[in-house]
C-alpha positions, 0 to 999 in steps of 0.5 A, spaced: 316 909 922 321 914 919 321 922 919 325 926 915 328 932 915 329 938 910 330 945 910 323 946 908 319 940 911 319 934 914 315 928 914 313 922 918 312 915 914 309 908 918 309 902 915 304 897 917 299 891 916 291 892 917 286 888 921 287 882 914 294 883 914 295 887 908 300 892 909 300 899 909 304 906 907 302 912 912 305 919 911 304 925 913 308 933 910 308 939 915 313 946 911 318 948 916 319 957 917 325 959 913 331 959 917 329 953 922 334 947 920 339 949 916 343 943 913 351 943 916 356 937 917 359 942 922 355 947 924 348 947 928 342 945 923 337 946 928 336 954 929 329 954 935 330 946 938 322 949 940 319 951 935 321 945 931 318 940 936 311 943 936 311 943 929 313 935 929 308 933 935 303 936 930 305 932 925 306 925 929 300 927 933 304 926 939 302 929 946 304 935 949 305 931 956 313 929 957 313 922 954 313 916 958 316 911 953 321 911 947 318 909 940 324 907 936 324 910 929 329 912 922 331 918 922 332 921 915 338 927 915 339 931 909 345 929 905 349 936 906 349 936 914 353 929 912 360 928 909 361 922 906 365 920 901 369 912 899 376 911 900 381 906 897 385 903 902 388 897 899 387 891 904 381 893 910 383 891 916 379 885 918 378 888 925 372 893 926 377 897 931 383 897 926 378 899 920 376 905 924 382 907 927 385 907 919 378 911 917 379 916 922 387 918 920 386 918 912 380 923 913 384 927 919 389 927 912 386 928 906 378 931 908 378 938 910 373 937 915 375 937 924 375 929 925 378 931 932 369 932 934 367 928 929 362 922 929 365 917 924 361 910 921 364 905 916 364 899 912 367 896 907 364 897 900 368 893 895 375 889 895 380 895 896 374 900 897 370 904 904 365 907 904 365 912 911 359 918 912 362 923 918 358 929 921 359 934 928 358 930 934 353 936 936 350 936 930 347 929 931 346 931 938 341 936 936 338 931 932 338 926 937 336 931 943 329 933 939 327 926 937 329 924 945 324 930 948 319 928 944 319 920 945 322 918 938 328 913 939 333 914 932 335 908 931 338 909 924 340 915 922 342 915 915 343 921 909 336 921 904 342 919 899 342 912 903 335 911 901 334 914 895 339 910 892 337 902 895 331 904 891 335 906 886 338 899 887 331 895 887 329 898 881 335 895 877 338 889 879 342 887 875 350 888 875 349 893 870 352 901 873 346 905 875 346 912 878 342 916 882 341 924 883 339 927 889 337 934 888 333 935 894 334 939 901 339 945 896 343 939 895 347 935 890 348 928 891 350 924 885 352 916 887 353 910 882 352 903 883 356 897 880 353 890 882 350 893 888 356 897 891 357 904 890 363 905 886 363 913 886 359 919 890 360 926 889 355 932 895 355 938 893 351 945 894 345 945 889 347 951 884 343 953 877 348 949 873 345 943 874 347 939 868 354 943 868 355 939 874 353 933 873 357 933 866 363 934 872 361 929 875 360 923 869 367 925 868 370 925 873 367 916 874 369 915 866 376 917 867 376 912 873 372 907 871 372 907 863 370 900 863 363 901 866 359 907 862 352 910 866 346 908 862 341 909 866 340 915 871 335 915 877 333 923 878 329 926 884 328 933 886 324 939 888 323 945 884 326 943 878 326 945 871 321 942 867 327 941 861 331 938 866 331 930 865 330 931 857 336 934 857 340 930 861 337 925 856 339 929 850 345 931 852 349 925 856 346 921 852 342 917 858 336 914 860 332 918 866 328 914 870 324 919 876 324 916 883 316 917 886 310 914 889 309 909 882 317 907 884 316 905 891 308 902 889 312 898 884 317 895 888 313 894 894 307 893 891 304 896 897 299 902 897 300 909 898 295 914 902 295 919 897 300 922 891 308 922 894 311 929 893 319 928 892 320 930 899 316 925 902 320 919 898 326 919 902 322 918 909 319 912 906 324 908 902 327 908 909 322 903 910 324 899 905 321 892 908 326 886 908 332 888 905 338 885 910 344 891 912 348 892 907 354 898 904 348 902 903 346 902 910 351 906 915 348 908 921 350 914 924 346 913 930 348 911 937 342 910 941 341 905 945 333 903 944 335 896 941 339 894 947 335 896 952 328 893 949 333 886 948 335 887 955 328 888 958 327 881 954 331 877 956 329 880 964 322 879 962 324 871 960 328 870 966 322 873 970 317 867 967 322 862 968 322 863 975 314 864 976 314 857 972 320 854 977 316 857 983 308 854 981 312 847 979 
């Protein structure tokens, strides 16, 4: 399961597989008051914890009575309450300490952002490349406070960028560059994907000058990657202007591929209930089956659902290995 959240709506998706074992994609979309959630890597998002818990026990269909267990989910944020950005640092450090003490002092140094309250995550992205994705302590806390209350544990938690480009990424396999332009929830995200890893990333407030801005952009990766051109991009958003892909297409001179319900049945092969709006598609392609953790996967989440349920395992063994010593 996966709920995602934005500005304007939020949406549950599950994955499942019926009684003969077909799978299954669910999801559910509730609009959100203006002025409920307002995207920021440093200020609070959530204006009223309340109001948005009620709307989310309505879409989920969970019960006002206070929660017995913890059901684990992917929580999907907005790309501008996340900062992330990739770093060239020569040879990472090989220990995980190392590297995060390394992060921390070149985003304390060159990022104008309070690393001092931050919660930062990183992974290597390529030979002398890392990718790091950094937000307010108590802005994930908001985020982790109202799932809790209700029941849902975050287990990833993850900018939509994250997931729309793994999509992106199925769609083209092959080693040519592929980018991935993210105008949902007010923003501007525009990554690119060379062999699978991402080689350049730019966020941004969504203004009226779209194309502008992405014109910027492809020239700012051109100058620093001459020898990979951008073929191919994959465009998602909300409210855009009818002409907007054709004239990216006409003017930069590239092929413009829409992520939507007909990508995620293509590459799932799995049916969907229903037409999926474009705020729906990241929450569902956080479900992505069968895909192991890679430079596109940071978590941001610091739950602990994972250990404690493979700790209960392990005691419920332990317990049986007695009952079995016992009847012996």
């Amino acid at each position: 399961c996966s709920v995602k959240l934005g500005p304007r709506q939020a949406t549950w998706a599950e994955w499942s597989k019926g009684w003969r074992g077909r799978p299954r994609l669910r999801f559910r979309v509730v609009d959100l008051p203006p002025g409920l959630l307002t995207p920021s890597p440093v200020e609070p998002n959530i204006s009223d914890a309340e109001a948005l818990k009620v709307l989310l026990r309505g879409l989920i269909g969970l019960p006002a009575s206070p929660p017995r267990s913890q059901r684990p989910i992917a929580l999907v944020l907005p790309d501008l309450c996340v900062r992330t950005l990739l770093l060239a640092v020569g040879t990472p450090p090989s220990r995980p300490r190392e590297l995060h003490a390394l992060i921390r002092w070149r985003l304390g140094k060159e990022a104008a952002f309070p690393v001092a309250g931050a919660r930062i995550v990183a992974q290597v992205a390529g030979r002398s490349t890392v990718l790091a994705a950094m937000a307010g302590e108590p802005v994930l806390r908001q985020y982790e406070t109202v799932c809790d209350e209700l029941g849902l544990a975050p287990v990833h938690m993850e900018p939509a960028g994250f997931a729309l480009a793994r999509l992106a990424r199925a769609l083209s396999p092959g080693d040519e560059p592929v980018g991935c332009l993210n105008l949902l929830d007010d923003g501007f995200t525009l990554m690119i994907l060379h062999a699978g890893r991402p080689v350049f990333m730019r966020t941004k407030v969504r203004t009226t000058q779209v194309l502008a801005d992405l014109a910027a952009s492809l020239a700012l990766y051109g100058d620093s990657h001459p020898e990979a051109a951008l073929r191919r991009l994959h465009l998602i958003g909300e409210g855009m202007e009818p002409d907007l892909a054709p004239a990216i297409s006409r003017e930069l001179d590239l092929e413009v591929v829409g992520l939507g319900g007909a990508e995620l049945r293509r590459v799932w092969r799995a049916p969907l209930s229903g037409d999926l709006p474009p705020e729906a598609v990241p929450a569902v392609a956080a479900l992505a089956p069968g895909q192991p953790p890679d430079a596109l996967r940071l978590n941001l989440s610091h739950s602990r659902h994972q250990a404690i349920g493979r700790a209960c395992a392990a005691l419920a063994a332990v317990s049986l290995l007695l009952i079995g010593l016992g009847v012996w």
